[in-house]
N, C-alpha and C positions, 0 to 999 in steps of 0.2 A: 827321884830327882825332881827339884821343884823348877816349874815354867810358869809361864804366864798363862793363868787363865782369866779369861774375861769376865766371868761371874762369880768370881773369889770374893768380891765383899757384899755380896746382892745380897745375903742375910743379914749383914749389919747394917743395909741400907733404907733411911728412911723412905723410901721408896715402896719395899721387899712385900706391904699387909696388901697392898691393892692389887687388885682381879689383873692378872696378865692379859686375858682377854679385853677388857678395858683399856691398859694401858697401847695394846697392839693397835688398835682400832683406834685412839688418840694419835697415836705417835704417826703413824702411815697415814693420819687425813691430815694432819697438819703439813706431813713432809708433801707431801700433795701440793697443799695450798702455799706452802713456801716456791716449790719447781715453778709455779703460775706466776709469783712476784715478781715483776718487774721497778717498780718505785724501791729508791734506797731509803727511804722514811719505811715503809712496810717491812724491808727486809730487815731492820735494825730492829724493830717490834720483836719482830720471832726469833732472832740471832740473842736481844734482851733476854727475854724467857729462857732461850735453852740452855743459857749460862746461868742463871739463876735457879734452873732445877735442878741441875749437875752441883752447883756450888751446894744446895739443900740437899742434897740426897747422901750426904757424907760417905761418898764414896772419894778415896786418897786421891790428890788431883796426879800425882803421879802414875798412878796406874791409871786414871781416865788419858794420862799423855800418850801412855805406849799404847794404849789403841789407837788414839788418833793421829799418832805420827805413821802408823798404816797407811792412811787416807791423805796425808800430807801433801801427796805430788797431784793427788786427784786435786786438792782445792788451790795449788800453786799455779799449775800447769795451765789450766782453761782460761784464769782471769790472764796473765801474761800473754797468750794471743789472742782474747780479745782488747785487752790493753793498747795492742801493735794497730789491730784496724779501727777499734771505736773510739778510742779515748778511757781517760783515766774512772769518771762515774761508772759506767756500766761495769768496765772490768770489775771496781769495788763492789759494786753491787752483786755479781757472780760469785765474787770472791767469798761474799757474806753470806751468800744463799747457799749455795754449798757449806760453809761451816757451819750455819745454821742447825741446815738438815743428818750433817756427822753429829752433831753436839745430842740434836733430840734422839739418834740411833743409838747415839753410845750411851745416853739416859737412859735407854729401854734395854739394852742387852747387858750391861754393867748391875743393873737395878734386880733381875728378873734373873732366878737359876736357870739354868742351858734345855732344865727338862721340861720344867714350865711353857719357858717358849716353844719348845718341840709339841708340847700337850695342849697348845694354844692354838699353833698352826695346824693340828689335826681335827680342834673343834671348830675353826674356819676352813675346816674340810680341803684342805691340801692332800695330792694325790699321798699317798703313804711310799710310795718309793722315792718321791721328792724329800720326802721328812727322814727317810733312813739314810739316804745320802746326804745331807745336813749334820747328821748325829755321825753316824762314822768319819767323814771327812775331819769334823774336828776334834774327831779321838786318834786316828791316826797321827796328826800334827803330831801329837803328844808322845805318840810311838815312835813317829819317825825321828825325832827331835833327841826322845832315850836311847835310840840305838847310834845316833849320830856321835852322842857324847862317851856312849860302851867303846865305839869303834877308837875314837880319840883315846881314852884312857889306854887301848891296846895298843895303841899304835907307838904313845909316851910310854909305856914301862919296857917295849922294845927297843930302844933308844933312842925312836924318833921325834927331831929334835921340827919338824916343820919350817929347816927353810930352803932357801933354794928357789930357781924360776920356775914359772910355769915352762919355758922354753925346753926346758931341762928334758931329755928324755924317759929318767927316774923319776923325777920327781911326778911329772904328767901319769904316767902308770902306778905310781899309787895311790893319786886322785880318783884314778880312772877305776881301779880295784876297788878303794872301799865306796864310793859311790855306789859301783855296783853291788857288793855285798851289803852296804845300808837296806837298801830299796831290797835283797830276799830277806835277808835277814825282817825286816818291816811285815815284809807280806807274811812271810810263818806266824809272828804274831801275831798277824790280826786277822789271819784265819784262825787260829789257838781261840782266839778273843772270843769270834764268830762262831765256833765249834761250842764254844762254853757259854754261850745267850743260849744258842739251840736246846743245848742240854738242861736249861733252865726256865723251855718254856716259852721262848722269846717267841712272836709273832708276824711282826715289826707295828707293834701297837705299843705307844709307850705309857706305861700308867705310872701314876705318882700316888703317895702316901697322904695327899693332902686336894681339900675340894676344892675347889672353885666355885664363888657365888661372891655375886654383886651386892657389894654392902651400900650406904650411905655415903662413906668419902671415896668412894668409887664413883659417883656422880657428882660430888665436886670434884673431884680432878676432871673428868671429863666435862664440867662446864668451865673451867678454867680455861683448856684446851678451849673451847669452843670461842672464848670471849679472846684469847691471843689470836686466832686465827678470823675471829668477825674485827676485831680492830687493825691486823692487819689486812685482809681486803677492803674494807674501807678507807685506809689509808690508799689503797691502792687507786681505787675507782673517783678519789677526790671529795670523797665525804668528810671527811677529816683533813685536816690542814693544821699540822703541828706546828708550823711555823707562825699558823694564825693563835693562835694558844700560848705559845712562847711571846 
């Protein structure tokens, strides 16, 4: 059954040659230096940029949507109460800083396959049980997501037709039924799963097929980054005056 995964086009992504390590360590200082922004001249610099690597990195803007409509309430939510106490500027300004900072994550994790970043996080020395709970968790999704749709097809070729209240006494108890048989049904799997890495050797070290080393457009990218994030804190601190330029 096909789902959505997040780094389904990082191989076709002009992104996909540069050192993950690189791009990690880009992406996490910038989102840094964006959280500090306060001027909506600075946050428009970096919210600039992360549209335009996303739009370069041809990855389908519709599947960049389904991940970000994830994040959607995060970046609704904060600007609209501070909207109520501070005014219209600042709310915008949150509003963009936050989309900003989703736009540069979902460049880095859309761009970059699931094991790379796993193999990334473990050369920036993340505890190793942090990193296996990261990899399981989003393989399960995918478990749980197959057996949701198993349960469904069983439930339609018994003739259930799915309507009815929730109120319903019936209908609540077979909610209540296969929710519960999803979640065992999930877990035999992905003890099956876990049973069959063991058997293979598995350590929870994740290795890949492929090296990591810092080439030349690995440091221009990374002075790229460096030069979005020096002109927006200058813009910040009033070194720059775009309005004075304009």
């Amino acid at each position: 059954m096909r789902h959505y995964e997040i780094d389904r086009y990082s191989r076709t992504s002009t992104l996909f040659g540069f050192d993950p390590r690189v791009k990690l360590a880009c992406v996490v200082s910038l989102v840094v230096v964006t959280a500090l922004l306060r001027s909506l001249e600075a946050v428009v610099i970096v919210l600039a940029f992360s549209i335009i690597l996303l739009l370069s990195s041809r990855v389908p803007l519709r599947h960049v949507w389904k991940g970000l409509a994830i994040a959607l309430p995060f970046i609704i939510a904060p600007p609209i109460a501070l909207f109520l106490t501070s005014g219209p500027i600042p709310a915008l300004t949150m509003a963009f800083r936050i989309l900003a900072s989703v736009l540069i994550l979902t460049a880095m994790v859309t761009t970059t396959p699931l094991f790379d970043v796993i193999k990334t996080l473990s050369w920036y020395r993340m505890p190793r049980l942090l990193i296996s709970l990261i990899m399981f968790t989003y393989r399960f999704i995918f478990v749980l997501l197959d057996e949701m749709e198993r349960m469904k097809m069983a439930r339609i070729a018994r003739g259930h037709t799915g309507r009815g209240s929730l109120l319903s006494r019936e209908v609540f108890r077979t909610l209540s039924y296969t929710i519960g048989m999803i979640f065992v049904r999930s877990h035999k799997r992905a003890v099956n799963m876990y049973d069959a890495l063991l058997s293979r050797g598995y350590t929870g070290e994740v290795r890949t097929g492929e090296w990591m080393k810092v080439k030349g457009r690995d440091a221009a990218l990374a002075a790229i980054f460096f030069l979005v994030g020096s002109l927006s804190v200058l813009t910040q601190v009033g070194l720059i005056n775009w309005t004075l330029l304009v």
